[in-house]
Every structure is written in C-alpha cells, then in structure tokens.
C-alpha positions in Angstrom: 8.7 73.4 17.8 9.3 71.8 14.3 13.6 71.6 15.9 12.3 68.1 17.8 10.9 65.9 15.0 14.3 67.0 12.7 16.6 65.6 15.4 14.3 62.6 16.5 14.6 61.6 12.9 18.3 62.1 13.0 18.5 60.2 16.0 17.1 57.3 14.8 18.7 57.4 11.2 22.0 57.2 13.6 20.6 54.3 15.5 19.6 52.5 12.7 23.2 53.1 10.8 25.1 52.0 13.4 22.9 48.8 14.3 23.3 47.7 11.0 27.5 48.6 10.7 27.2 46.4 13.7 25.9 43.5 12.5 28.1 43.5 9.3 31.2 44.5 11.7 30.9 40.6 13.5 33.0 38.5 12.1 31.5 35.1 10.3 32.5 31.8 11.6 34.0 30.4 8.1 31.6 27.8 6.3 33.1 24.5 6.3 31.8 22.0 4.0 29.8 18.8 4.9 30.8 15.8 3.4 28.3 13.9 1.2 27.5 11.2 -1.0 24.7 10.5 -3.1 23.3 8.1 -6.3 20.4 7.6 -8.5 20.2 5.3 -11.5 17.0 5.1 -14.2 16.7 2.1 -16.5 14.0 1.3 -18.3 14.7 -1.3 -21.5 11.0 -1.2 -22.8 11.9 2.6 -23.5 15.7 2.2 -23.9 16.5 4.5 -21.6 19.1 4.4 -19.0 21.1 7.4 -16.9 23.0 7.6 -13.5 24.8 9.3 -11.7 26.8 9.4 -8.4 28.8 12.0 -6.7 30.9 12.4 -3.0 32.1 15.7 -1.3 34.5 15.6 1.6 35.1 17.7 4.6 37.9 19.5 2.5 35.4 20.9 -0.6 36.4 18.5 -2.9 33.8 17.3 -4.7 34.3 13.8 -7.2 31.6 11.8 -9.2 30.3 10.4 -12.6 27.2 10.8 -14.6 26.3 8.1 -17.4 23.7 8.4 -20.6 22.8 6.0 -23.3 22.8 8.1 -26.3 20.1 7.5 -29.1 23.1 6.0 -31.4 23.7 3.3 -29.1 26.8 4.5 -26.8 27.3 4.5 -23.2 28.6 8.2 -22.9 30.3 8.5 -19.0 31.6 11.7 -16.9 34.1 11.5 -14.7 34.6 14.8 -13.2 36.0 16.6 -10.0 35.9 19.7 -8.4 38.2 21.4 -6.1 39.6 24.8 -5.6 40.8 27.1 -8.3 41.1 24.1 -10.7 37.3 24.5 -10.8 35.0 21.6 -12.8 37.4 19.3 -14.3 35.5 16.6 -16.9 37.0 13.3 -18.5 34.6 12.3 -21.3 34.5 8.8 -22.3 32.2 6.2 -24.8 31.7 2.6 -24.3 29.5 0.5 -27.1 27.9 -2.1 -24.1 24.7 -2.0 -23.8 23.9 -0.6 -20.2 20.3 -2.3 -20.3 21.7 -6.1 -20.9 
C-alpha cells in the first residue's frame, strides 16, 4: 500500500520538471529598446547651487547626454558622455569658469 504515494510523488516531481523545462524551452521575443529623452535643471543663487542634466536613447540602444555641476571653487564642471554597445560608458570631462547662476 505505501507503492502509491512513492509514485504519485514521482509523478508529480515529473510533471512539475517538465512544466518548468517548458517554460524556459519558449523562446523570448528579443527586448528592443524604447527611445527616450528626458531633463531636469536645479538653480538656486541664494544657495549657489546649480546642476542639470539631460540625456536621449534611441530605438537602436544608444544612449547620449550631459550632466553639469558648479563646483564649490567656482567651475562649471560638464559630462558629455554616450553609451552604446561594447564601447560601453564613454565620458568627455570639461570646465568652464562662467558663472551658471548669472
């Protein structure tokens, strides 16, 4: 009598091995990206502080945008950057001395 539970248990295990090989088996529609844009800018001169940034992707995955920060000595520091395939995140730092509040 104890024969039945044993291979009811083994059923199932089977059942529930091959439902999830199954699932894993379908193949994925591929991701594709969704192009994008977006900006935000802070400025406040009473506290001297100032930061933006904007950034675009596109349909292909390429992703290309700048970030901005008024550093405590006084420069403008800006991030040009992209990103794209193997090349990865690829940054060009630059400093400007104008003020970004006035």
């Amino acid at each position: 009598m104890e024969i039945l539970p044993i291979r009811v248990s083994y059923v199932a295990l089977v059942v529930l091995v091959a439902c999830v090989l199954l699932a894993q088996a379908r193949p994925q529609a591929p991701e594709q990206p969704e192009p994008y844009e977006y900006q935000y800018e802070v400025k406040d001169p009473e506290k001297e502080l100032f930061f933006n940034k904007n950034e675009a992707g596109d349909a292909a995955g390429k992703v290309s945008g700048q970030y901005s920060v008024w550093l405590p000595d006084g420069r403008l520091m800006t991030v040009a950057y992209t990103v794209e395939g193997e090349n990865g995140f690829v940054p060009k730092v630059s400093f400007d001395t104008t003020n970004p509040l006035g």
